[in-house]
C-alpha positions as CSV (number, residue, x, y, z in Angstrom):
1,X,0.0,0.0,0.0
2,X,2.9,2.3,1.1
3,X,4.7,1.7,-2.2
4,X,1.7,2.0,-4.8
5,X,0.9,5.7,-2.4
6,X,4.6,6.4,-3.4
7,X,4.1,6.0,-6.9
8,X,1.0,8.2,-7.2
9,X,2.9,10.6,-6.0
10,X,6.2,10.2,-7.5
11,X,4.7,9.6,-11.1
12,X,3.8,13.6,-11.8
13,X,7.2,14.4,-11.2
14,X,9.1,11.9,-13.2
15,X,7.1,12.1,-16.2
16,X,7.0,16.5,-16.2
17,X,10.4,17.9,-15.8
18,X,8.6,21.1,-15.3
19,X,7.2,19.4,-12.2
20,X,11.1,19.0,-10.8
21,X,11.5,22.2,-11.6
22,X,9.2,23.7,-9.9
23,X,9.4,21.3,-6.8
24,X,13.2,21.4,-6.3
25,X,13.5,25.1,-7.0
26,X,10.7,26.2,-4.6
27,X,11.9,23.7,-2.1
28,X,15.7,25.2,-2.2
29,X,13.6,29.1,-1.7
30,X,11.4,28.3,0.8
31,X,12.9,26.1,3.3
32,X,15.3,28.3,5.0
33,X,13.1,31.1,5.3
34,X,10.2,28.9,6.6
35,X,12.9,28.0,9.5
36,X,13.5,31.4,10.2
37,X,10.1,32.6,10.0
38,X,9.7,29.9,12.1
39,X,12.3,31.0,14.9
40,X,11.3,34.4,15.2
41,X,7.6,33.9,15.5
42,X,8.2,31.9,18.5
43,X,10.5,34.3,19.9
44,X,8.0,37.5,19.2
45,X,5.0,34.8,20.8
46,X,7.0,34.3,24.2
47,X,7.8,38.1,24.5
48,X,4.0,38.8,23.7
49,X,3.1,36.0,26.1
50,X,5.1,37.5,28.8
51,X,4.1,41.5,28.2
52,X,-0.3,40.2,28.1
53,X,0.1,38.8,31.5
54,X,2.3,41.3,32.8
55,X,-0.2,43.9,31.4
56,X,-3.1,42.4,32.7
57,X,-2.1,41.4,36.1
58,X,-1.6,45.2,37.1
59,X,-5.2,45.7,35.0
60,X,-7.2,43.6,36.9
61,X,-5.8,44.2,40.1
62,X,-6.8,47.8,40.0
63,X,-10.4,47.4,38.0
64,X,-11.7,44.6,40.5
65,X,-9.9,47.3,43.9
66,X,-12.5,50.0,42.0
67,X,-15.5,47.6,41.5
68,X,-14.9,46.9,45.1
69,X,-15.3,50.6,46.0
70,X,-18.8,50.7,44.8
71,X,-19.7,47.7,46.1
72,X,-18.4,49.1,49.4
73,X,-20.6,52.5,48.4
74,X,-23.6,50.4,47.9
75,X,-23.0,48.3,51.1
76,X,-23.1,51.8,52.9
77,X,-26.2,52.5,51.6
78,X,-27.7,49.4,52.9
79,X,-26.0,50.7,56.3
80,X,-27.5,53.7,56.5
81,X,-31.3,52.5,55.7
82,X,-30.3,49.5,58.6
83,X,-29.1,52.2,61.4
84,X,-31.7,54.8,60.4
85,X,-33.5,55.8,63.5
86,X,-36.8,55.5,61.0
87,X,-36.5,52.1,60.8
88,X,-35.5,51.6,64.6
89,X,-38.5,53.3,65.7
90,X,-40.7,51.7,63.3
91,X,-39.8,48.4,64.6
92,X,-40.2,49.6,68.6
93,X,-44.0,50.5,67.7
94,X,-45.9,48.1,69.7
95,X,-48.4,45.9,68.2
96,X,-51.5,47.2,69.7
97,X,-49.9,51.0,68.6
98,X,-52.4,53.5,67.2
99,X,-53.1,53.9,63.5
100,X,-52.0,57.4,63.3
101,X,-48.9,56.6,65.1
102,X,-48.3,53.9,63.1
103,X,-48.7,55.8,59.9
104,X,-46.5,58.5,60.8
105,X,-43.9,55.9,61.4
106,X,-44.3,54.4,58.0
107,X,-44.7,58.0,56.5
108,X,-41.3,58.8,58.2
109,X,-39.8,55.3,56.4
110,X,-40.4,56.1,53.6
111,X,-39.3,59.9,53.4
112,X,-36.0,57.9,54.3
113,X,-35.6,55.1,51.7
114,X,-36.7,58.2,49.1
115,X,-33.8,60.6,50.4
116,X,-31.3,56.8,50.4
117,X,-32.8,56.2,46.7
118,X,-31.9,59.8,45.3
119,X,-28.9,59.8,46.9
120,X,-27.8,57.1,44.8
121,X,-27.1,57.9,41.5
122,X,-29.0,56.8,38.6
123,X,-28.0,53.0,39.1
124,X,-29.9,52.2,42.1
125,X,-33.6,51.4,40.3
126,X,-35.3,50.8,43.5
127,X,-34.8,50.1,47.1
128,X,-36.8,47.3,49.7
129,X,-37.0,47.3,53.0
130,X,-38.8,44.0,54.5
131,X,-39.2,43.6,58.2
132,X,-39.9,39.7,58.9
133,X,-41.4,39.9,62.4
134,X,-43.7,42.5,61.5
135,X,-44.6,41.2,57.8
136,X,-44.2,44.0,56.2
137,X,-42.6,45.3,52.8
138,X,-41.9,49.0,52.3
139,X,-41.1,49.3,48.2
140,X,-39.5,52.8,46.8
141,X,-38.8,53.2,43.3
142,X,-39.4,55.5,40.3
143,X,-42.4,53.7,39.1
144,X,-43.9,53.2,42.9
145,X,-43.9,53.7,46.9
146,X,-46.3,51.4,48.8
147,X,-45.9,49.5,51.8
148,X,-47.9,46.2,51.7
149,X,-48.3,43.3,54.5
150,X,-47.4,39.7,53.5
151,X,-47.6,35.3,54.6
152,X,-44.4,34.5,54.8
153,X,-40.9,35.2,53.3
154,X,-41.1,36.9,49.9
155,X,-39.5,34.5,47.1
156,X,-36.4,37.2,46.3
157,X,-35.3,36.6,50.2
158,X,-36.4,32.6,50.7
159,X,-32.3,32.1,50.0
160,X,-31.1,34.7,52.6
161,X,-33.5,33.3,55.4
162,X,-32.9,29.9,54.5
163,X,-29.5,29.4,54.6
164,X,-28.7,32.1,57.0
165,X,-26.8,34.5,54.8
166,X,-25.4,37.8,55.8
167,X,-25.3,38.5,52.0
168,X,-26.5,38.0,48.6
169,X,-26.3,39.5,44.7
170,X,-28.8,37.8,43.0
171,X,-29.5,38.6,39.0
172,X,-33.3,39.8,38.4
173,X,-34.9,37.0,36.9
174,X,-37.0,39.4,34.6
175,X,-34.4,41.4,33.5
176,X,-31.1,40.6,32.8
177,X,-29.5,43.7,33.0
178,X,-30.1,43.9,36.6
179,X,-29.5,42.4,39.8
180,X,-30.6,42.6,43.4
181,X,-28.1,43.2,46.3
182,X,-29.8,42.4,49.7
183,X,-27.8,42.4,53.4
184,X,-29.8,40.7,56.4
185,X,-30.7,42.9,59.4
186,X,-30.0,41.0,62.5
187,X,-31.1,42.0,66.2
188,X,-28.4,42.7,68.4
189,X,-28.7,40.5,71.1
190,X,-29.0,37.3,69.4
191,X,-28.1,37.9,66.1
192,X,-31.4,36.2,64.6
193,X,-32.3,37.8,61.3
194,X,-35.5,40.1,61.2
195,X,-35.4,41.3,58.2
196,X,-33.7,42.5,54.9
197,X,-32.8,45.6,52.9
198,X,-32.5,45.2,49.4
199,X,-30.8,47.3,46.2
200,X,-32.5,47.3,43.1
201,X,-28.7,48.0,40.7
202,X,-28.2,48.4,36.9
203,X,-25.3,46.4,35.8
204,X,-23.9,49.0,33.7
205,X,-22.8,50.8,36.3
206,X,-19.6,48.9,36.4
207,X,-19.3,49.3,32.2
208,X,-17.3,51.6,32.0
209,X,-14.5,49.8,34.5
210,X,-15.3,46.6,32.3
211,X,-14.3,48.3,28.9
212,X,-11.1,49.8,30.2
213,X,-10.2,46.3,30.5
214,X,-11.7,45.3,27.1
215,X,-8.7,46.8,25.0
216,X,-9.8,44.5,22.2
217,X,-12.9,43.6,20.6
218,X,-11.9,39.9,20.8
219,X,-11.0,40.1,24.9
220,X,-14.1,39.1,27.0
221,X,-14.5,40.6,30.5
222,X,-17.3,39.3,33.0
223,X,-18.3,39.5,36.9
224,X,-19.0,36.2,37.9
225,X,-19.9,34.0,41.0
226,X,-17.1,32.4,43.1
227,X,-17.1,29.4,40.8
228,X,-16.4,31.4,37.9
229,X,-19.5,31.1,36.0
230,X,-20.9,34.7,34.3
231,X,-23.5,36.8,36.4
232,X,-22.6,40.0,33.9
233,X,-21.7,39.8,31.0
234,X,-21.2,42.8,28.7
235,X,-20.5,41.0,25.6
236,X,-21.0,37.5,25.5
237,X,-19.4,36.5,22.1
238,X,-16.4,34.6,23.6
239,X,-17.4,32.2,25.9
240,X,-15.3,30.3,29.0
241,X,-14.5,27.0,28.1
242,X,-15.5,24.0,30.5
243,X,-11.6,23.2,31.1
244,X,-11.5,27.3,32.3
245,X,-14.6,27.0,34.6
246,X,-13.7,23.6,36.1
247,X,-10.3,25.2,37.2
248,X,-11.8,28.7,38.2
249,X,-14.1,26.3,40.6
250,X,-11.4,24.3,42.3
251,X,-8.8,27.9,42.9
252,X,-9.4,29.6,46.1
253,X,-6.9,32.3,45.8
254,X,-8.1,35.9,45.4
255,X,-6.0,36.3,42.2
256,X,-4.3,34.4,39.6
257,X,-3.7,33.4,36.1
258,X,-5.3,30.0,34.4
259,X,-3.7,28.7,31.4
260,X,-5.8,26.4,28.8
261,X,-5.3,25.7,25.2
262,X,-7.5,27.8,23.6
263,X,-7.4,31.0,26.3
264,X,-5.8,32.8,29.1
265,X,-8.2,33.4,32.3
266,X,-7.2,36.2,33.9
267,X,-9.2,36.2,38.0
268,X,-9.3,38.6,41.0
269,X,-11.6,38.7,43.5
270,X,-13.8,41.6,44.4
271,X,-14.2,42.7,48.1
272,X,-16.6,43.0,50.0
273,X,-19.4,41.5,47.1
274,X,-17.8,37.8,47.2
275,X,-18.1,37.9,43.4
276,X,-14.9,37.9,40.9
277,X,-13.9,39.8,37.8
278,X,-12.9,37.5,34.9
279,X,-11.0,38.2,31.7
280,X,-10.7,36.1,28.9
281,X,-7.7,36.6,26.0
282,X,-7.7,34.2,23.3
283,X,-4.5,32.6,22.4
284,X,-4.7,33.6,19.1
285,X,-4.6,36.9,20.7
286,X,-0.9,36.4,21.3
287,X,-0.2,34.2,18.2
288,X,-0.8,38.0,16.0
289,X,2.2,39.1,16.7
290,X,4.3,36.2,15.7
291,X,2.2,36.4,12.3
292,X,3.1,39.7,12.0
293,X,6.8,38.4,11.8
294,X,6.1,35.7,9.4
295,X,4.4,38.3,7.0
296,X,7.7,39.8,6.4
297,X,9.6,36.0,5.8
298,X,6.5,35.1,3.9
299,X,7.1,38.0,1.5
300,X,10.8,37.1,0.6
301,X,9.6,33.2,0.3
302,X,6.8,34.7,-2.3
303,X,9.6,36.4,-4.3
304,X,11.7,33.7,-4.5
305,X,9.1,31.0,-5.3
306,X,7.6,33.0,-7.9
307,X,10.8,33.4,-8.9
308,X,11.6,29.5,-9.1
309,X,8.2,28.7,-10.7
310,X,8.9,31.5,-13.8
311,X,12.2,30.0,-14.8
312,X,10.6,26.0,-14.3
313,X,7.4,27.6,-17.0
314,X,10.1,29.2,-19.3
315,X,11.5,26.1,-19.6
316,X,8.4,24.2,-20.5
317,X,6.8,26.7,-22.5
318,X,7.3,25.3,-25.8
319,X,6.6,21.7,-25.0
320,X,3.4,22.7,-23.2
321,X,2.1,25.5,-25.4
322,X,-0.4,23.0,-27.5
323,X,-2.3,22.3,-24.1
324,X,-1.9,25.8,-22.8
325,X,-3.8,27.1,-25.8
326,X,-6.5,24.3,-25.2
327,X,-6.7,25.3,-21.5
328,X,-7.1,29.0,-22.4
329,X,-9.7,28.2,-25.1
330,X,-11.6,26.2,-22.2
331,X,-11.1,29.6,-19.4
332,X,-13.0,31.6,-22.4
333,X,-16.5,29.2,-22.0
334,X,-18.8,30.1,-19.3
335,X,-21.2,28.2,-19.2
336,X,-24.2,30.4,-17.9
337,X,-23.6,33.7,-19.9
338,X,-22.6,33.6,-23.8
339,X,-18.9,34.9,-24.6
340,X,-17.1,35.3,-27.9
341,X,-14.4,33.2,-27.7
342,X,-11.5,33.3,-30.3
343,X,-10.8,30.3,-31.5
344,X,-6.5,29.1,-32.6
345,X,-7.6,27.6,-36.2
346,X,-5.8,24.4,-35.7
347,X,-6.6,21.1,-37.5
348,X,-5.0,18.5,-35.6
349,X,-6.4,17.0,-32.4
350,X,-5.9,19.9,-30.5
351,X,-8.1,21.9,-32.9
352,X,-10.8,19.0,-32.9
353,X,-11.3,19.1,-29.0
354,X,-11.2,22.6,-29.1
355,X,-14.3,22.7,-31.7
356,X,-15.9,19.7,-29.9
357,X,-15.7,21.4,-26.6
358,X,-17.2,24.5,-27.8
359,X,-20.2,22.4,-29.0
360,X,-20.7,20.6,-25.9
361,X,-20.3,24.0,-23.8
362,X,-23.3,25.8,-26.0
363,X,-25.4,23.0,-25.3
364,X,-24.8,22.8,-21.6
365,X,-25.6,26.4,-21.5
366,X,-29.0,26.3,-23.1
367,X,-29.7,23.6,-20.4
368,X,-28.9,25.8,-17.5
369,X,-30.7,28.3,-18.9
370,X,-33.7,26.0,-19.2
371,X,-33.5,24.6,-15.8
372,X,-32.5,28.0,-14.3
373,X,-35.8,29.6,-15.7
374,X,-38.2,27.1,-14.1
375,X,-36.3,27.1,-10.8
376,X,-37.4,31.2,-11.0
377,X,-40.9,30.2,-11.9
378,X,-41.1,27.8,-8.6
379,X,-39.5,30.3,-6.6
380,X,-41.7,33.4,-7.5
381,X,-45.0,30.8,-6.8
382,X,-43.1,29.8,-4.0
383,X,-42.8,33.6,-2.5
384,X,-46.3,34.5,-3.6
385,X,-47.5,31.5,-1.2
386,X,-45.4,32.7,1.7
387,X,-46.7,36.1,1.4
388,X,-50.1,34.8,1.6
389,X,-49.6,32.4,4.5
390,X,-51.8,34.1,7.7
391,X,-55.0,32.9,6.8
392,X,-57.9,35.3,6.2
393,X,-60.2,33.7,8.9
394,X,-57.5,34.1,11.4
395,X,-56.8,37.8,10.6
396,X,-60.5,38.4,11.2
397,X,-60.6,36.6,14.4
398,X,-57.9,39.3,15.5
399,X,-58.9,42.0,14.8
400,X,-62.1,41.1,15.6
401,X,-61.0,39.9,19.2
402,X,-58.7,43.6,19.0
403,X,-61.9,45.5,19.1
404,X,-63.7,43.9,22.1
405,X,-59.9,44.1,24.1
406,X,-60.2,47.7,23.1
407,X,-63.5,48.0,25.8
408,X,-62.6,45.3,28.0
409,X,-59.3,44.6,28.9
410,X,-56.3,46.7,29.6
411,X,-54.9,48.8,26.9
412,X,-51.5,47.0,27.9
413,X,-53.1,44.0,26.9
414,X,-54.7,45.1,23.5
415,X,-51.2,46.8,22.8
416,X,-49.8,43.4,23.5
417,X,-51.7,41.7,20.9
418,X,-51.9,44.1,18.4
419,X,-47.5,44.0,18.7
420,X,-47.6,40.7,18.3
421,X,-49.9,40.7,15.0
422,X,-47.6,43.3,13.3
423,X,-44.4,41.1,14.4
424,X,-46.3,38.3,12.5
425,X,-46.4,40.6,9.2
426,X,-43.2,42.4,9.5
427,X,-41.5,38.9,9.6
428,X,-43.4,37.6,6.3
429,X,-43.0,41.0,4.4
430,X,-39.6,41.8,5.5
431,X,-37.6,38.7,6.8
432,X,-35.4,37.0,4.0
433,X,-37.2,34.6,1.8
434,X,-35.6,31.4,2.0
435,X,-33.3,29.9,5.4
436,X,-33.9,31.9,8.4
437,X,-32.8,30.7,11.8
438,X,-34.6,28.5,14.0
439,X,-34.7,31.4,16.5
440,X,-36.8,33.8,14.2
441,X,-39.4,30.9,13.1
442,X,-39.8,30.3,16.8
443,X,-40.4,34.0,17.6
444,X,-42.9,34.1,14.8
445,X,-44.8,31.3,16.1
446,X,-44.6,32.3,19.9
447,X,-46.6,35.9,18.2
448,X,-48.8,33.7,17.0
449,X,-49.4,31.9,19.9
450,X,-49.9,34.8,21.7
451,X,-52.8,35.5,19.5
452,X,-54.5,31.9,19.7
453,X,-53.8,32.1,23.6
454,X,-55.7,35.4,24.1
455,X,-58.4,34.3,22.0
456,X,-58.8,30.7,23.6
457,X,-57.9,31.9,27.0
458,X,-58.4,29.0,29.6
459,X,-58.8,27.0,27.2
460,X,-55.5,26.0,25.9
461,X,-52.3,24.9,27.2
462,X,-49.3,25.8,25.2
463,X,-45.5,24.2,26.1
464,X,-42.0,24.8,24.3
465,X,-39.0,23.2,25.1
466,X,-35.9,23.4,22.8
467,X,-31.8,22.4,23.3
468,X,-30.4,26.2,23.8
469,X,-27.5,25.5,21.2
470,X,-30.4,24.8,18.5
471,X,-31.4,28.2,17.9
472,X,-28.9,29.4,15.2
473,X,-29.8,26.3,13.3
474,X,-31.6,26.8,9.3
475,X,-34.8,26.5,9.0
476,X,-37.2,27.6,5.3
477,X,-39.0,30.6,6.8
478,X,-42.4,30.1,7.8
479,X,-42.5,25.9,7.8
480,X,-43.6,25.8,11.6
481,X,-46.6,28.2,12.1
482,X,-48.4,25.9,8.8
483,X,-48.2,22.9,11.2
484,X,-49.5,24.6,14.1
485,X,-52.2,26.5,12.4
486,X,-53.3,22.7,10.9
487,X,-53.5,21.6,14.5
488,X,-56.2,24.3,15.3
489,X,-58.0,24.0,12.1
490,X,-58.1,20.1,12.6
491,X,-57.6,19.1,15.7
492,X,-58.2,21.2,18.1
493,X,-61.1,24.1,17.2
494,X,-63.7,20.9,17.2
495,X,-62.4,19.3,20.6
496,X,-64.6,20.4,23.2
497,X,-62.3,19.5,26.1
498,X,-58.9,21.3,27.5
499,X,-56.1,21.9,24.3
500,X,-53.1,20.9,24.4
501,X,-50.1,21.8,21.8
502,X,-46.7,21.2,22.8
503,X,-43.3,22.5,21.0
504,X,-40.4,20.1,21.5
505,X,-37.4,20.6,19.3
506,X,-34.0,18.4,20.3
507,X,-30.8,17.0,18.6
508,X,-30.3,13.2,17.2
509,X,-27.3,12.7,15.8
510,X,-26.5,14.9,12.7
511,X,-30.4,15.8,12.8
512,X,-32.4,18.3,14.1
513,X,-36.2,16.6,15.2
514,X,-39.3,19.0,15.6
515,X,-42.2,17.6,16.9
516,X,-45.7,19.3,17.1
517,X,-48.1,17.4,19.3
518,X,-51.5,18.3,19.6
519,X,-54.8,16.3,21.9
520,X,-57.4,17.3,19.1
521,X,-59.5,14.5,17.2
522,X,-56.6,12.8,15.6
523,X,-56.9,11.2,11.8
524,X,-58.2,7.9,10.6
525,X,-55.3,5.3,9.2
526,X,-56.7,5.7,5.9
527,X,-56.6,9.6,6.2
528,X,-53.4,9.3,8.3
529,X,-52.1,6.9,5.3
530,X,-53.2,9.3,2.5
531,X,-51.1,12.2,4.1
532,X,-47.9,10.1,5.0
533,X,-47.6,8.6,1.6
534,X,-48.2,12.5,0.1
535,X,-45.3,13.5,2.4
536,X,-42.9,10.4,1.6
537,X,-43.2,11.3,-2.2
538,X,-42.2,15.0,-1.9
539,X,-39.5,13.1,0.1
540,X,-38.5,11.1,-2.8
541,X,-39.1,12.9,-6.1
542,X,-39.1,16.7,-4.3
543,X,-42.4,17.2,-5.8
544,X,-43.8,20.5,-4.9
545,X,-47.4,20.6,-4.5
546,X,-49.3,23.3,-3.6
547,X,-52.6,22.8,-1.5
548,X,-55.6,24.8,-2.1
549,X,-56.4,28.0,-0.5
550,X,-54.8,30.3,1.3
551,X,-52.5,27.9,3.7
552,X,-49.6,26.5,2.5
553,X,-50.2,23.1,4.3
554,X,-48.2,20.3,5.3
555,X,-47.6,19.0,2.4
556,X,-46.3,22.3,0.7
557,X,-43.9,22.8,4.1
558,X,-42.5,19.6,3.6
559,X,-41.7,20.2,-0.1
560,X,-39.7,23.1,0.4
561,X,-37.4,21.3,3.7
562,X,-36.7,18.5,0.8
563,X,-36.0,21.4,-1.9
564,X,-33.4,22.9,0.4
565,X,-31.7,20.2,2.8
566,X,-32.3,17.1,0.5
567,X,-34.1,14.0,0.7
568,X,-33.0,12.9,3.8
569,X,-35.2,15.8,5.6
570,X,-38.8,16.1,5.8
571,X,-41.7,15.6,7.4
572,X,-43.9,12.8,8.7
573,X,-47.6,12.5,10.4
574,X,-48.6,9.9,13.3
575,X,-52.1,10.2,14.4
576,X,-55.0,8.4,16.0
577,X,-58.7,8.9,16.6
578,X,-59.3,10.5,19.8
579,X,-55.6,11.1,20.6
580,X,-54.1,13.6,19.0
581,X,-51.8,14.3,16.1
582,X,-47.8,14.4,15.9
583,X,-46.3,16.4,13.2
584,X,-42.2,15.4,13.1
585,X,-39.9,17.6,11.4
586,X,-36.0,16.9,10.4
587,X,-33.7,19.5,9.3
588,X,-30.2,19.1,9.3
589,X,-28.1,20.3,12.5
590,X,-25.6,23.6,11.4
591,X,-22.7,23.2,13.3
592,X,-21.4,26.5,12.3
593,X,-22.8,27.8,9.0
594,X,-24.3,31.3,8.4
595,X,-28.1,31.6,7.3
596,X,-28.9,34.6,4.6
């Protein structure tokens, strides 16, 4: 085996001495100066190596001692709300105390927390106060001040009281770009916790520290918990890897340097929060500069290849000239617009390829033509269908539901659904025809859900659970809200029990499944084998047919996954009477790739 792979190899070069030529000059030209390019990029990658760490050591020593200064200012206004005589006289007011009394108490809290909240700066968004043996929860922000009684710990400070924490940064579950600071107030005498005061805190306050440290756009800097995992994230387009977490997990020191293959993690704790500051440099990062030395070594090995390869072709000019003029006749076809081409006038063999090829190109280019013009037909009926996919019924249901929102409900709500509804059209006039990502047909059906939810509300039950590294996958646009809309046409609008439609989208392999389940009447097995044997030949022979009216239908979806991923994708339909209907979907996983 070794010896025929020797020959394959060998046999160019012993029957083309312009081969040798151009192998043994260019090898003579390059070699040394790859060695030396070689040398020196190591030696420029060390020194960068050295200089990053150096750089960034000092860096994150003083960004995480300033992030620890307003921690420290935020800690003292927690201080100042828990020594406030307000709150120490609130909480002497005896049970039995009058009302007056007691409101002027709770008038006099709150002219405190509003002087602590406009005392701190435009990054404190609201400030609680909640006093556990009293049950009661003074809130103070710019949107509301009310005081309320409640049963029990509030959910935001269940983790405080329940594992006896002095201290917590939590991240606000409804908005990511804020977080909750909360300090326990304890009594004196036997340190039992009877209460909490809590900070309401934009991340970006700290911004402006992070993207000192951010020198590059390819750096990532992040606050995270004491195991290294993000809590803030500015920019999240380079991610920790699990070899960089694992080891930020198992260090205890305050600062320090981790080393990986793909990154350096740069760590230093923050005092007093108990959170750390993280930055992230790419190896490659370093690896520039030693590029920037091969350019130069690079450039001299050019010169003297090209210089190597122009004396090897002068040599074999002549012999070669007959098939040089045969391959410059064939660089003057193309094959999809019409070029004059001059031809040499020879009548020896050469000339006879040259007129056969000529031939066989003008042919080949009337058949792309052919074939190019009915694939612009399909696509224009193809666009035309998209275009008209929300059904007319449906769009006079909502507007129709609209108009009775309009006098019954909240106008929050109306403008919720009316949002949604102009998402719905934006994305069919204006999204690109063709792949989208999974993401966008997703967001388009959870409008549309939206829609069916408010107008069926009690009524239907509505789960979605997809794989977060799915989302960038390629989907044709608009192939999931044709399924859904067939499970409320057919299954479900006639069911006179509770609906149910779940969403579950997962990996298998080199496939992406989709399954649409609904509980609605389910299909026959002679309907159920009528529609599986339409989808298994759109599978086979990427027939596209179009179903009447003004839904594109299953049958149409699964044409169109078959004209862009191949046979192996598609659909297929399991159904029974009574039970319900499952609509699977495959599309090919995207490990990388881009849609347009």
């Amino acid at each position: 085996m070794i010896t025929e792979m020797y020959r394959k190899l060998a046999d160019p070069f012993k029957r083309s001495i312009r081969n040798k030529l151009i192998l043994t000059m260019t090898l003579v030209a390059v070699l040394p100066v790859l060695v030396m390019t070689a040398m020196a990029a190591e030696n420029a990658r060390s020194s960068m190596e050295e200089e990053i760490m150096e750089t960034n050591r000092a860096n994150m020593k003083w960004a995480s001692a300033y992030l620890g200064e307003q921690f420290a200012r935020m800690n003292n206004l927690i201080y100042s709300i828990q020594i406030s005589d307000e709150v120490h006289q609130y909480l002497a007011l005896n049970r039995d105390a009058s009302a007056s009394s007691r409101f002027d108490e709770q008038k006099a809290v709150f002219n405190m927390l509003n002087s602590v909240y406009y005392s701190a700066g435009n990054y404190v968004f609201g400030v609680e106060l909640y006093l556990k043996e009293l049950d009661t929860l003074f809130t103070f922000n710019s949107m509301e001040n009310r005081i309320k009684s409640v049963s029990g710990i509030p959910a935001e400070y269940h983790e405080l009281f329940a594992e006896h924490k002095d201290f917590t940064i939590i991240n606000d579950p409804n908005d990511p770009e804020k977080f909750h600071m909360t300090r326990s107030m304890n009594r004196f005498e036997d340190q039992a916790q009877i209460g909490a005061i809590s900070l309401e805190i934009k991340w970006t306050v700290f911004n402006q520290t992070l993207e000192l440290l951010d020198g590059r756009g390819d750096y990532t800097v992040y606050i995270s918990d004491p195991s290294g995992h993000p809590v803030y994230q500015p920019h999240s387009e380079f991610q920790p890897s699990a070899e960089a977490l694992d080891k930020l997990a198992d260090t205890q020191d305050d600062a320090g340097l981790i080393r990986t293959e793909r990154e350096y993690v740069f760590y230093h704790s923050i005092d007093p929060s108990g959170l750390r500051l993280v930055k992230i440099v790419p190896a490659h990062v370093i690896n520039e500069s030693a590029l920037e030395t091969m350019k130069y070594g690079l450039v001299v090995g050019g010169l003297a290849t090209l210089i190597s390869v122009g004396l090897a072709a002068l040599v074999a000019w002549r012999t070669a000239k007959p098939i040089v003029s045969l391959a410059n006749a064939m660089k003057g076809i193309r094959l999809i617009k019409d070029r004059e081409v001059v031809r040499t006038g020879r009548v020896d063999e050469i000339g006879l390829l040259e007129k056969n090829l000529h031939g066989m190109a003008g042919r080949i280019r009337e058949h792309i033509r052919e074939n190019y013009q009915m694939n612009l037909d399909k696509r224009t009926a193809e666009l035309k269908a998209l275009q008209s996919q929300i059904h007319p019924h449906f769009l006079q249901n909502t507007l129709q539901m609209i108009g009775g929102m309009v006098y019954s409900q909240k106008p929050a709500d109306t403008y919720k659904v009316i949002r949604a509804l102009s998402e719905m059209f934006r994305y069919i006039v204006r999204a690109p025809d063709g792949l989208v990502s999974l993401q966008s047909e997703l967001d388009q059906l959870e409008h549309y859900m939206l829609i069916q939810q408010q107008r069926f509300a009690g009524r239907l039950e509505y789960h979605l659970q997809i794989e977060a590294d799915l989302k960038g996958c390629a989907i044709p646009k608009l192939t999931l809200q044709p399924i859904v809309e067939n499970a409320f046409v057919h299954g479900l609008e006639n069911k006179k029990a509770q609906w149910k439609l779940n969403i579950e989208v997962a990996r298998e392999g080199k496939k992406i499944i989709i399954r649409v389940h609904d509980n609605g009447l389910g299909m026959d097995a002679g309907k159920r084998s009528e529609l599986q044997a339409r989808l298994e030949r759109v599978a086979i022979e990427g027939d596209r047919v179009w179903s009447a009216g003004t839904s594109i239908g299953l049958v149409n979806a699964a044409s169109r996954i078959t004209m862009h991923f191949g046979p192996g994708y598609g659909m297929s339909v399991d159904s029974e009477v009574g039970e319900g209907t499952t609509v699977t979907v495959r599309i090919p996983f995207d490990e990388g790739g881009e849609v347009v």
